[in-house]
Steps between C-alpha positions, in 0.01 A plus 500: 500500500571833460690717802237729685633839479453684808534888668521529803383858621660610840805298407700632785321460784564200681166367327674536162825369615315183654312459162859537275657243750253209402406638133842480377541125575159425385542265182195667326527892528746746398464829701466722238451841700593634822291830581539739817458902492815472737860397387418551117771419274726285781487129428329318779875320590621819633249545719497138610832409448361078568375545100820577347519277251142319527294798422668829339203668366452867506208683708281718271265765584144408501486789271753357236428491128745188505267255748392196282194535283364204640593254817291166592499557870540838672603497901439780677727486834326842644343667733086508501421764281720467221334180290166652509644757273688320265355123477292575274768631268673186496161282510379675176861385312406171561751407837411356784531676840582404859490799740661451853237768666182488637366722132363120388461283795143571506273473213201766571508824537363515798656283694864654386339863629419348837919351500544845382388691814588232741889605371436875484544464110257714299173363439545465106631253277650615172411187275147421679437290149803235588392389833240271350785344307779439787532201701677484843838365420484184792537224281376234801233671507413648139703254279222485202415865509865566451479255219284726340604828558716801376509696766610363866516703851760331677439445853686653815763335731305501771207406348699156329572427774184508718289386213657216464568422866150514518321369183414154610367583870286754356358266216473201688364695795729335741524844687265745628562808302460792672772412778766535224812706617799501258851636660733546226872589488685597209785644355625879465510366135151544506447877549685544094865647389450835543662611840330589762631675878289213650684205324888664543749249652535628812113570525419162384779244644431271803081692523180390419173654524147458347328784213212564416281319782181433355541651196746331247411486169507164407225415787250614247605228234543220817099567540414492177649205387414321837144593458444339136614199693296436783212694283439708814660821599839516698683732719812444647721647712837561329806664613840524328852519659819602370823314610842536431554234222574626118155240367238256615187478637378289786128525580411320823079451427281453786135350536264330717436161342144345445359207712637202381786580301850359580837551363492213285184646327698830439793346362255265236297836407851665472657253273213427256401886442873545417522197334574649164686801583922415432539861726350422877646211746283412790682382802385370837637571850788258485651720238595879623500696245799827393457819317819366329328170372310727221752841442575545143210226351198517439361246744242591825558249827213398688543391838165368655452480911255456711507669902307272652449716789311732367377297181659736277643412098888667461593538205828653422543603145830599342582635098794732384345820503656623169508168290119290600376857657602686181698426191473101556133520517522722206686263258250184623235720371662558191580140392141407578409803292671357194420140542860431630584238834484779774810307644700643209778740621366440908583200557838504741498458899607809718820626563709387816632621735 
């Protein structure tokens, strides 16, 4: 078959690097563009020295009269905002697009307004039309919609991660679902590559703290997606931590189980609702799990326990923040996109130590 020729827009954020460091090993695409209103003109190499050699492309404007007529998939490693704008642009020359933000994780108008104002965006959308064409870019979840689709909103760290820490017990209603708390640590990775007084070394080194209590903005996406699988409304309570490692998430998932329901239930309603998915490992109690298990793939580790005390499910829930969280999740939901094995250019364990 022929390469699929891709651009990545927002090439050097650590989005776009994330995407270039998986694309340019991938045996069926040829990154074709790299496209960032910053650093125009400097090859992505000298600003990440780690792709001398492997990817030596020069960033053009978004503005340039040289960007390729035409591309078959389009990423768009930005802020929210910025693909509303432009998708269409891309969409209407016949690409594909995946957009990392929350633009086209919902697919109504209204519900998007109501993420809108929960964020303190503005209550518009700039491409109302598209959001009855985009799917939400979790493949476990979404696999055939992807299948059939040209424009994806990829899904948020956070949310990966609690989604699918959570999938089974919501579907299988093994938990009651409005005890759900979700404590989840991550990364300074996480808060982008612009710099920021907050995440300086000496501000940052040996401290944690939680951010935005009660009101992250992937808690939004967490409900929604929860909520289409117990066919019932969900709220959880969510809060987000920031500790001092460079990636990962770990999600520690709380709820108050059902009557009846033991930990060998969990683990058979775990294993057969991921039974198809290459990307998520379930493990039970006899197997800690390490944020270091999963950094640099693409893989989410599912631990599954059980207090009996207080008859509580555990579930602690670990991805790489900026590969299964972001640019990993991103390239799975390209190669369904185009028919392709979504192992292809994923497929490695983590990196260790």
């Amino acid at each position: 078959m022929d390469k699929i020729k891709v651009g990545i827009i927002g090439a050097g954020g650590y989005g776009g690097c994330g995407a270039i460091e998986l694309l340019y090993k991938h045996p069926h695409v040829e990154i074709c563009a790299l496209i960032d209103k910053q650093n125009v003109g400097q090859k992505i190499s000298d600003i990440y020295l780690h792709l001398e050699g492997f990817c030596d492309l020069v960033i053009q404007s978004p503005d340039s009269s040289e960007l390729p007529e035409s591309l078959d998939v389009v990423f768009f490693a930005t802020p929210d905002g910025v693909g509303q704008q432009f998708a269409s642009q891309w969409l209407n020359r016949g690409a594909k697009v995946i957009d990392y933000s929350g633009d086209f994780r919902f697919n109504d108008l209204e519900t998007y307004l109501d993420y809108a104002s929960r964020i303190g965006r503005p209550r518009e959308h700039r491409s109302p039309d598209l959001l009855s064409q985009t799917v939400y870019g979790l493949p476990e979840l979404h696999r055939e919609e992807i299948k059939r689709s040209s424009l994806v909103g990829n899904p948020g760290c956070f949310a990966v991660s609690c989604i699918l820490g959570l999938g089974p017990a919501v579907k299988d209603k093994l938990i009651d679902p409005q005890t759900i708390i979700c404590d989840s640590k991550t990364g300074v990775s996480g808060a982008g590559k612009n710099p920021n007084p907050t995440f300086h070394y000496p501000a940052r080194y040996d401290t944690m703290n939680a951010y935005k209590i009660s009101g992250h903005q992937h808690v939004f996406e967490i409900e929604h997606e929860l909520s289409l699988l117990a066919s019932n409304q969900i709220r959880i309570t969510f809060t987000p931590h920031v500790v001092p490692l460079c990636r990962g998430i770990l999600s520690t998932i709380y709820a108050r189980l059902n009557h009846g329901v033991n930990l060998q239930k969990i683990k058979d309603s775990y294993k057969a609702f991921y039974a198809q998915d290459k990307f998520v490992r379930v493990f039970g109690p006899d197997k800690p799990q390490v944020s270091t298990a999963v950094r640099g793939s693409n893989f989410c580790n599912i631990s599954l326990n059980i207090d009996e005390r207080t008859g509580r499910l555990i579930v602690i829930s670990l991805i790489d923040n900026l590969v299964k969280g972001q640019a990993g999740s991103a390239v799975q939901n390209m190669n369904i996109m185009f028919g392709l094995d979504e192992r292809e250019g994923l497929m490695h364990p983590g990196m260790y130590p």
